[in-house]
Each structure stands twice: as structure tokens, then as C-alpha cells.
N, C-alpha and C positions, 0 to 999 in steps of 0.2 A: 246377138245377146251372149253369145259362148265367147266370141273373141273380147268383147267387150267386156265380162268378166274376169277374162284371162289378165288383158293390161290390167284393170281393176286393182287387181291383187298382185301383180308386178310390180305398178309403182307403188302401193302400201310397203313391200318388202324393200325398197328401194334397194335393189342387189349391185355387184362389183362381177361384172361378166367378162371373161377374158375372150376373145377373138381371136384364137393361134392363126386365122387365114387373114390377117391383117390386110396384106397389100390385091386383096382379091374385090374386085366390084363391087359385086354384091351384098360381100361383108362390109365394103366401107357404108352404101345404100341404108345397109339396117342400122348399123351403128348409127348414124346421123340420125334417121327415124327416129333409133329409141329415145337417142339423147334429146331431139325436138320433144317430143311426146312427152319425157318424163317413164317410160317405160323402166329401163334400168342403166346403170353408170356403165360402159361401154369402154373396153380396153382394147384395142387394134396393137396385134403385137406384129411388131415388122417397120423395114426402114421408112422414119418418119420423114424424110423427102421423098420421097416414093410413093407413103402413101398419100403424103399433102398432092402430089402431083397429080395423081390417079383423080383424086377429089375432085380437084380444081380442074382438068380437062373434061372433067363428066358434068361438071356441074355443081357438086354436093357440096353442100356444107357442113361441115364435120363439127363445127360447133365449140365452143370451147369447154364443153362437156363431156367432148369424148378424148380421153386420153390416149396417148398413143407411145408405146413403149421398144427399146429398139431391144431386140432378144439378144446383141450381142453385150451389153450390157448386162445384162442379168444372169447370164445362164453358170459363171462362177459360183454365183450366193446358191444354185443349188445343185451342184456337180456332190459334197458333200453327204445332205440328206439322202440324195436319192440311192448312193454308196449305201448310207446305213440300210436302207427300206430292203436293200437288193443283196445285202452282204453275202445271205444266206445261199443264195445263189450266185455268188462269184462274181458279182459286178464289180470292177474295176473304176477307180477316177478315169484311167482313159476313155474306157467303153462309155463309162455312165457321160464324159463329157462330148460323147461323137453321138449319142443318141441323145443331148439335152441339146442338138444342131436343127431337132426337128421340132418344129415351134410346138407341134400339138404333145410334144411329150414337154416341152420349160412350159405349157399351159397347164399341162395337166400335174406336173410340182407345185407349182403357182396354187395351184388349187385343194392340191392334199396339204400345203406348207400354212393352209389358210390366209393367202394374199390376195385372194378371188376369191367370189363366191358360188361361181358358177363356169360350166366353159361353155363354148358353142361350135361346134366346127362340123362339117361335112359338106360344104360348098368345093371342094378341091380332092379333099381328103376320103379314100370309100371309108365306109362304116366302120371295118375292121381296123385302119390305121386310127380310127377316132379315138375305137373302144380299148381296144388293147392297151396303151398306156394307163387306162383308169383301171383293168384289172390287174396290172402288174404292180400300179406305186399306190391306187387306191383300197380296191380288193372290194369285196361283197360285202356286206354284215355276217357277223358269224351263222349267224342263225339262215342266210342264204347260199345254197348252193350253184343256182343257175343264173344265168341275167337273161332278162325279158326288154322288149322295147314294144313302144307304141309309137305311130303319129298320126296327126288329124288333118283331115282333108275339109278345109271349111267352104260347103259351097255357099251358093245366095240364101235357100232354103234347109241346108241341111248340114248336120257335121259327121261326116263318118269316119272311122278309127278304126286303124287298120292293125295289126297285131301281129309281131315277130317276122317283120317280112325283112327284118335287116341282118337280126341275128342269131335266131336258132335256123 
């Protein structure tokens, strides 16, 4: 009933989820999933022979619902903003263009530039390389000073939620 509420109100919001571990298995697995289900629109960022390839030897069908974007293409349109967001701090076009090389920080622009609505990543990537780009281009609300995390364990009978075991 908990997951089933969960998609529920997924596909009502019908989101734009960006995928920075594009050419990784298991992200191509769920992307396909969601775009079958109707979950949410699914962005695989990473080379799209690569990851058709990936697809296609495993199996999956990727669907022509899941978009799939090549990061070397994009990552000029926001070498730019991310300069403004970082000014304060001395970020350089160089710098800002060697750290928008790492898909989960052109995911995380993507998402504060509102071209996504959402990101997903931690199959590849630990916690800390996830979250760090969303504290440095996104930031907390003002009113927040710390970040908290959760995640849910759904068994047969039961869900339980586990509490800051990734980031304090």
C-alpha cells in the first residue's frame, strides 16, 4: 500500500527526473520501469550509444519515453550560471567547466536552472559526491540550517525508515 501510494502520486505529478548515472545498469533498469509504469519522464544523462548498448545487451527497453541526453552537449549552456551562483567564492569558467565534467554536478545545474525536476543518483556515486553539488549550486532554505536524509526499506509486511544514516 506505501509503494503503491508512492507511484500513485508520482505519476499525478508527472516529474522530469534527471539520471546523472546514465550509462550505469541499474539506472538504465529503473528508468525504463518508470517510463513503462508512467512513474516519472526519465532523463539518462550519458553517451547515447552507450547507453542504447548497455540496454540492448541486458535486455531493456528503454522506451521512447526515456530521454537520454549526451552531457557533452550541454555542459557550455551552464558553465555560465553556475560562475554566477559560485562568484562569491571564486569559481572560475575553467574550474566551473572541469567540475560541470561530473555528470552529477551538469545534474544538479540542470535542476537548480529548473530543466529538471528532480535528480536521482547514488548507484555509482557515495552520498557525499550526490549531495555536495546540491549544497554548493542549490543551498538549504533560509530558514534551514542542517540537511537531514531518510530512506525506506519496503518489506512484504512492513516499511521501515531509516534516519540519517548517510549524512549527519
Amino acid at each position: 500500500a506505501f509503494r503503491y501510494r508512492l507511484i500513485e502520486q508520482a505519476r499525478a505529478l508527472n516529474k522530469r527526473i534527471i539520471l546523472p548515472e546514465g550509462n550505469e545498469l541499474r539506472t538504465i533498469q529503473a528508468a525504463s520501469i518508470c517510463a513503462e509504469r508512467g512513474i516519472a519522464r526519465c532523463v539518462l544523462l550519458g553517451d547515447k550509444e552507450e547507453i542504447i548498448r548497455i540496454a540492448k545487451n541486458s535486455g531493456i527497453d528503454l522506451h521512447d519515453l526515456v530521454e537520454v541526453l549526451d552531457p557533452k552537449l550541454l555542459r557550455s549552456k551552464y558553465v555560465g550560471p553556475m560562475v554566477e551562483l559560485r562568484k562569491q567564492r571564486g569559481l572560475t569558467e575553467v574550474v566551473a567547466q572541469e567540475q560541470l565534467e561530473d555528470n552529477v554536478v551538469l545534474g544538479t545545474m540542470m535542476l537548480q536552472a529548473g530543466d529538471v525536476d528532480g535528480l536521482v543518483s547514488g548507484a555509482v556515486h557515495t552520498t557525499a559526491n550526490a549531495i555536495r553539488p546540491a549544497l554548493q549550486l542549490i543551498k538549504t532554505s533560509p530558514n534551514a540550517s542542517i540537511v537531514s536524509s531518510v530512506f525506506f526499506m519496503c518489506l512484504p509486511d512492513q516499511v521501515l525508515v531509516y534516519g540519517d544514516c548517510a549524512i549527519n
